[in-house]
C-alpha positions as CSV (number, residue, x, y, z in Angstrom):
1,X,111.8,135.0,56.8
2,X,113.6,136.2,60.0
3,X,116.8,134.6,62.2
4,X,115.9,133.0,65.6
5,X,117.7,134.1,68.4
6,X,117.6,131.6,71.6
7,X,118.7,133.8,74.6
8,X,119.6,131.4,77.4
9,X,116.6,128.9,77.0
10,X,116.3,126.3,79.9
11,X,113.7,123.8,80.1
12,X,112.5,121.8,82.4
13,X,110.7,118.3,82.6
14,X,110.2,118.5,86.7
15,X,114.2,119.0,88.2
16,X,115.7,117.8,84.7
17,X,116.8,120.1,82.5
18,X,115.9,119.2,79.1
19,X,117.4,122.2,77.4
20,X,120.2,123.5,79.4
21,X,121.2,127.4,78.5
22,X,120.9,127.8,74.8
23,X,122.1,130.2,73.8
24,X,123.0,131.2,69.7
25,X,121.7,132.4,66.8
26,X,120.2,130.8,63.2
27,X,120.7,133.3,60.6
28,X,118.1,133.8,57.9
29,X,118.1,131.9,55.2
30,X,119.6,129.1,57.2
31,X,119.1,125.3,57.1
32,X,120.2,124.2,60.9
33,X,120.5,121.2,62.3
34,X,120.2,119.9,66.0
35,X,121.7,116.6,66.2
36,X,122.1,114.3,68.8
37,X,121.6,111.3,70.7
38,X,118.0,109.9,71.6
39,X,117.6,111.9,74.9
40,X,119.6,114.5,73.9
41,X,117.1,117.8,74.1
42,X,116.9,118.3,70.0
43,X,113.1,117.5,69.8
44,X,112.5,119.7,73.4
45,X,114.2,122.3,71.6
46,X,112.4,122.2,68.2
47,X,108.8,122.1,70.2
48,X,109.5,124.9,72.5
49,X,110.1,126.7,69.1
50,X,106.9,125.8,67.9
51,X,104.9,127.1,70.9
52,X,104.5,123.3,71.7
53,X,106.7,123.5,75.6
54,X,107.3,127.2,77.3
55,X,110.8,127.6,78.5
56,X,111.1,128.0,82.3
57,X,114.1,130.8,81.3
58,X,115.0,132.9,78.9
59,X,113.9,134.3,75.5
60,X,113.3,133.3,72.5
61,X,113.0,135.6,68.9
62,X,111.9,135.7,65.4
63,X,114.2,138.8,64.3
64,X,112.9,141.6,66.5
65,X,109.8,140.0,67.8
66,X,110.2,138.1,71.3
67,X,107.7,135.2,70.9
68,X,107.7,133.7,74.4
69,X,104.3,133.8,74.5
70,X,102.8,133.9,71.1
71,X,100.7,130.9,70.8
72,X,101.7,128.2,68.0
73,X,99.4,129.2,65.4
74,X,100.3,132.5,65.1
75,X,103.9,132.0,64.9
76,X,103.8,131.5,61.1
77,X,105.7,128.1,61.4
78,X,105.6,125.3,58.9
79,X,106.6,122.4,60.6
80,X,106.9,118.7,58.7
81,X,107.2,115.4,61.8
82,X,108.4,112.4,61.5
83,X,105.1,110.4,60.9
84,X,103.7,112.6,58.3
85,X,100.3,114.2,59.9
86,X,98.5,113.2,57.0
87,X,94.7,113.2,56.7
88,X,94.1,109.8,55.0
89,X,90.6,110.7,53.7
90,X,91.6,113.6,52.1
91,X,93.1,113.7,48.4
92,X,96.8,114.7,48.3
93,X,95.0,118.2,47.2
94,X,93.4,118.4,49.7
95,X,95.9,117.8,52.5
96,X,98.0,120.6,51.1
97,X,95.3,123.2,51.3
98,X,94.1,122.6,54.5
99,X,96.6,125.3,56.2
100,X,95.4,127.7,53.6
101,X,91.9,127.2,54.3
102,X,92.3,127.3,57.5
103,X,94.0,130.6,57.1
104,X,90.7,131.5,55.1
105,X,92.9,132.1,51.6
106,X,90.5,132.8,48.6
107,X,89.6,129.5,46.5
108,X,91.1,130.4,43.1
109,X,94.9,131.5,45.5
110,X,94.3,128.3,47.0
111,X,94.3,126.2,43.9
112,X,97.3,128.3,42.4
113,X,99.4,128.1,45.5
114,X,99.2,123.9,46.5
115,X,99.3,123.7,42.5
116,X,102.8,125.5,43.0
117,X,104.1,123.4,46.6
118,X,103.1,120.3,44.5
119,X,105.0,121.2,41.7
120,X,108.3,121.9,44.1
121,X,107.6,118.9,45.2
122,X,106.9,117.1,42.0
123,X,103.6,115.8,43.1
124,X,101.4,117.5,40.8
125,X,100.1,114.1,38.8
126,X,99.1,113.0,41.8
127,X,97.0,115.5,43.4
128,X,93.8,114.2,42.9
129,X,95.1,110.3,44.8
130,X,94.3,109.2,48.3
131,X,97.6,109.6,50.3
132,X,97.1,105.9,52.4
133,X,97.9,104.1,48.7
134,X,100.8,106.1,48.4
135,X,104.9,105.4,49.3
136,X,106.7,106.7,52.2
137,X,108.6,109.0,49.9
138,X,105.9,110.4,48.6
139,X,103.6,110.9,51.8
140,X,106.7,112.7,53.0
141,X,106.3,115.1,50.0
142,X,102.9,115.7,50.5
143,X,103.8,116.7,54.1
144,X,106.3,119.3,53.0
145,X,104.2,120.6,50.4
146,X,101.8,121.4,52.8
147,X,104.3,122.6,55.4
148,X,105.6,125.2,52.3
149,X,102.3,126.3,50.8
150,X,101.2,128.3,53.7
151,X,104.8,130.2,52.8
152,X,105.8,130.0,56.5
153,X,108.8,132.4,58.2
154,X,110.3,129.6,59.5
155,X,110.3,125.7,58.3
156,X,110.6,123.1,61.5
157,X,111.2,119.1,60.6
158,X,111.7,116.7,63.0
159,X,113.3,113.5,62.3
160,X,111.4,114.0,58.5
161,X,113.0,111.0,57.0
162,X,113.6,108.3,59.6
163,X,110.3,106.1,58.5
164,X,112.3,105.8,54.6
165,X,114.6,102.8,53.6
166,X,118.3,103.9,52.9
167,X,118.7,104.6,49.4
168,X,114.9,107.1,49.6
169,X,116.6,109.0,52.5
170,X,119.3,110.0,50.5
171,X,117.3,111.2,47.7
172,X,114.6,113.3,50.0
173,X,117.5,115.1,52.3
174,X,119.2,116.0,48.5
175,X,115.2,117.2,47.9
176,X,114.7,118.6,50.9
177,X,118.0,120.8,51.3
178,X,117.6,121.8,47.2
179,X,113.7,122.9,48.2
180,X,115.3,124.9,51.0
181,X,117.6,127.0,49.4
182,X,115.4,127.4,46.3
183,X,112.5,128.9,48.4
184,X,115.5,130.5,51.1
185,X,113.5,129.3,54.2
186,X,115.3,129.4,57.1
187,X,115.0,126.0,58.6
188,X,116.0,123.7,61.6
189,X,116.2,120.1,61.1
190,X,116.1,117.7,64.1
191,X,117.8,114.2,63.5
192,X,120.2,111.7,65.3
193,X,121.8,110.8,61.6
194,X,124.9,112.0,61.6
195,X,125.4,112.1,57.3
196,X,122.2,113.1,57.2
197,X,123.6,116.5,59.3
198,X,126.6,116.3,57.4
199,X,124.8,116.2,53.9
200,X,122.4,118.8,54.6
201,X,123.1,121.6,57.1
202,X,125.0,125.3,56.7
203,X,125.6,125.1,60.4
204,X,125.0,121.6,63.0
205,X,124.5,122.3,66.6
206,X,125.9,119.0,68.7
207,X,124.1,118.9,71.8
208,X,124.1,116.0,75.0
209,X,122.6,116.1,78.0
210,X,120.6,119.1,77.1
211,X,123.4,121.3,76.3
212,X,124.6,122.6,73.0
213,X,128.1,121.0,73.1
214,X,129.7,122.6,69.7
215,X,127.9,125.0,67.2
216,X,129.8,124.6,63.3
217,X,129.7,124.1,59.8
218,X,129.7,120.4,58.4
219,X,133.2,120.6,57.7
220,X,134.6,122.3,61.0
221,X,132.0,120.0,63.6
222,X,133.9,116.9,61.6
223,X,137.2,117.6,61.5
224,X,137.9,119.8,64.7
225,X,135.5,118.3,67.0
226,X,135.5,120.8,70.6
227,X,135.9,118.1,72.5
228,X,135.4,113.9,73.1
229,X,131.8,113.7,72.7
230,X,131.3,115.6,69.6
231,X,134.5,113.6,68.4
232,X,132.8,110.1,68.9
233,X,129.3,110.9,68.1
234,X,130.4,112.8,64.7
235,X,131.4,109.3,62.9
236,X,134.1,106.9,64.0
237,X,137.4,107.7,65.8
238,X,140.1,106.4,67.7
239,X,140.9,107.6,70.7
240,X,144.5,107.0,72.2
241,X,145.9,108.0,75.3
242,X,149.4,109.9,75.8
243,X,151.4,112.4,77.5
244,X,152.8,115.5,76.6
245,X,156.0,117.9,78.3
246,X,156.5,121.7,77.7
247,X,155.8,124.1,74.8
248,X,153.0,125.5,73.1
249,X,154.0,127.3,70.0
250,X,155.6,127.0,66.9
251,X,159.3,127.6,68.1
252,X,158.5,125.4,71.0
253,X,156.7,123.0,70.4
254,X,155.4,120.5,72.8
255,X,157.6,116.8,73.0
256,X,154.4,114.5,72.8
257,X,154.1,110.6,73.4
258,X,152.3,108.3,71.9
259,X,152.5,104.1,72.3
260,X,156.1,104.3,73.4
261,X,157.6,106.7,70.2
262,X,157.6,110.7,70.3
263,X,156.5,113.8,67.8
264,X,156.7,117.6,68.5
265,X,153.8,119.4,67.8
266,X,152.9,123.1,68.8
267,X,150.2,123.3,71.3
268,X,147.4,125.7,71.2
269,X,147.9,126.3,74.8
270,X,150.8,124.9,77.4
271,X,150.2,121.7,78.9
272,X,152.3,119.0,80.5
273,X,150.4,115.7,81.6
274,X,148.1,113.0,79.8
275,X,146.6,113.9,76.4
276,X,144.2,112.3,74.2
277,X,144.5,111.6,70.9
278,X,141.1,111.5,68.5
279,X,142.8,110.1,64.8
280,X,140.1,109.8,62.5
281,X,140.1,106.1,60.7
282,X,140.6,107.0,57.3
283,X,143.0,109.4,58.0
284,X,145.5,106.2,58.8
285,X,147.6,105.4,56.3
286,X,149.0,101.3,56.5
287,X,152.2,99.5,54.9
288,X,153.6,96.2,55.0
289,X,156.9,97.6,55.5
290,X,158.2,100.0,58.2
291,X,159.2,103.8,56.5
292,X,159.8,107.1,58.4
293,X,156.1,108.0,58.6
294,X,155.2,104.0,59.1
295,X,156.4,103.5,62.4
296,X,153.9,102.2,64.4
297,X,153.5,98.6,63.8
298,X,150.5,96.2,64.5
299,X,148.7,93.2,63.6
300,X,145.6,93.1,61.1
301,X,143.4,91.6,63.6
302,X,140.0,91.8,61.6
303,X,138.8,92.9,57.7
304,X,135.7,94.2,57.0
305,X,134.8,94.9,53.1
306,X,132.2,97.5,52.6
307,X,132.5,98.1,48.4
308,X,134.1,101.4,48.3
309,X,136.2,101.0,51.4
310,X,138.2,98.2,53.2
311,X,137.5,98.6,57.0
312,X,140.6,96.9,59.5
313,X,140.9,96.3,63.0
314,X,144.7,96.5,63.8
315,X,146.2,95.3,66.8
316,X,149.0,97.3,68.3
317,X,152.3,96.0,69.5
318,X,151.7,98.1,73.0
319,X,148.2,96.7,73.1
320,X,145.4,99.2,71.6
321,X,143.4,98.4,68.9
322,X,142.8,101.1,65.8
323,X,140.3,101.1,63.1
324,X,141.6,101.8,59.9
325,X,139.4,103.1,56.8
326,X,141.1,102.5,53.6
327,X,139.5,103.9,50.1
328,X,142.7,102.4,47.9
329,X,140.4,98.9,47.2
330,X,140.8,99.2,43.8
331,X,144.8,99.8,43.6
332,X,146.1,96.9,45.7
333,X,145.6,93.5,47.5
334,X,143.2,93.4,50.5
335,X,145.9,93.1,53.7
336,X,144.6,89.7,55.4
337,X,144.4,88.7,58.8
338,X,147.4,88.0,60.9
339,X,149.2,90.2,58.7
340,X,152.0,92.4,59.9
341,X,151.3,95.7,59.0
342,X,152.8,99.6,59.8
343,X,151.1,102.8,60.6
344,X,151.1,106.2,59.5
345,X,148.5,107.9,62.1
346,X,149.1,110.8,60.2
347,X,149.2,112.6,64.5
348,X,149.8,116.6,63.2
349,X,146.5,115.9,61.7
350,X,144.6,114.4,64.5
351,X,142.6,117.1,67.3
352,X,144.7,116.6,70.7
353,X,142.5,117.2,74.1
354,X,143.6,117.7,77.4
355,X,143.1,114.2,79.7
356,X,139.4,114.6,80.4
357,X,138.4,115.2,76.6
358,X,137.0,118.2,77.0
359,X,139.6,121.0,75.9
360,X,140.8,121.1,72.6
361,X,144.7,121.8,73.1
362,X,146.3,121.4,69.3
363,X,144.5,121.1,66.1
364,X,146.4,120.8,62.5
365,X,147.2,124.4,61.5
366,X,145.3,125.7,58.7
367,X,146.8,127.0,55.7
């Protein structure tokens, strides 16, 4: 195992940059995902990392070791893609040793180690099978079997779990991320799911364009999003636009306006102009009667039911629209459309930015 260090990493597809300057560290032991948008630079990255693209600049490590120009198989990679790999006239046996005796392992430490990756994998009743009658689940476990049995430094997926229904991809990223931290493989993970990131990564790495855009844990890439893109990308939000006069701490706090009413809230930084509000949906809290924190009032304009939740479109009196996730199904009546209803948007715990989106300038205070 070793960290990988990316030391300003730029490449190119002609005059496009497909990775633009990246420039971090995954630490060992780490499961890290690259998320993003189809386009984005995630897979660009993973291959240059498997030897697959050379970077036009910079440098990139395993620990100590520069590997610019290491070629792929000698850089002790298991790597698991999106449409399996998988030989479909070999047993599932068969398939997992091939790295191994490729590698020239002895016969009897062959059959003891893919015994082994197909037990982690819980494949081991069905070693003797022909993968093409098998499920997508479990062609997907044969593949990481075999990415695991040659005991690689570093474990690559790319999009691993995009061919599975719904309810299998939960399962697999609970496998997968338990596998990972059992066998304490650093890994990077490529996908454009966002609770897939969410629900399996120590750190995500946002990026756009070709450019890392925010580098975080699950929690912190979720809740303090650096700026708009992350904030829209990283599950729903709403996105409102005020102004805000003066201060920038917590004796002088900034006089902020939002839809015609006013808050103070201490800036990170001064800043006097427009603002933009990103509130979270479920952090919205609605009443069908006006209180002190209930002061914005709207219209329920549309009502979605989704089981655990109750999803709202409400119509503002000053003209925006706000979604509105509420968990409280169980405890009271569905609000119905037409209704009159009033708002809590909850604002000292929404992320401000500065007009453009693209500076964070107040966050709620952590305790």
């Amino acid at each position: 195992m070793s960290k990988v260090v990316f030391d300003h990493v730029t490449k190119y597809f002609g005059t496009a940059k497909a990775v633009n300057n990246a420039h971090f560290t995954i630490e060992e032991g780490e499961f890290f995902t690259l998320l993003g948008p189809s386009g984005c630079g995630k897979t660009t990255l993973l291959r240059t990392i498997a030897g697959f693209y050379r970077q036009e600049e910079g440098h990139i490590y395993f620990g100590d070791q520069l590997i610019n120009d290491v070629p792929t198989h000698e850089r002790n990679i298991g790597m698991v893609f999106q449409n399996y790999a998988i030989f479909p006239h070999m047993t599932v046996f068969d398939n997992v040793a091939y790295g191994l005796k490729a590698r020239k392992v002895p016969k009897d430490e062959i059959r003891t180690r893919v015994l082994e990756a197909l037990d982690m994998v819980e494949l081991t009743h069905l070693k003797d099978r022909i993968p093409s009658n098998m499920s997508g689940g479990q062609q997907q476990r044969i593949a990481l079997a075999r990415a695991i049995v040659i005991r690689p430094a570093l474990l690559l997926m790319d999009e691993p779990l995009s061919n599975l229904d719904a309810k299998l991809r939960v399962k697999m990223r609970t496998d997968i991320r338990k596998l990972q931290k059992d066998l304490n493989i650093t890994t990077i993970y490529v996908t454009h799911d966002q609770e897939e990131a969410l629900a399996v990564s120590d750190r995500i790495a946002v990026l756009h364009n070709g450019t890392v855009q925010q580098i975080a844990s699950p929690e912190e890439i979720y809740l303090y999003p650096q700026n708009r893109f992350v904030a829209n990308f990283m599950g729903t939000s709403n996105f409102l636009d005020g102004t805000c006069e003066g201060g920038a701490t917590l004796s002088n706090p900034a006089n902020i306006k939002l839809m015609g009413l006013e808050t103070e809230l201490p800036l990170l930084k001064p800043h006097s102009g427009k603002v933009l509000f990103s509130i979270r949906p479920e952090r919205v809290k609605l009443s069908p009667e006006p209180s002190v924190e209930h002061e914005y009032k709207g219209t329920i304009d549309e009502v979605t039911f989704l089981g655990e939740k109750v999803s709202y479109t409400v119509k503002m009196a000053s003209g925006e629209s706000i979604e509105v996730h509420d968990h409280s199904v169980y405890t009271r009546d569905i609000y119905k459309p037409k209704q009159p209803v009033y708002l809590d948007l909850q604002l000292s715990q929404s992320v401000i930015y500065n007009g453009s989106g693209e500076e964070v300038i107040y966050r709620a205070i952590e305790s």
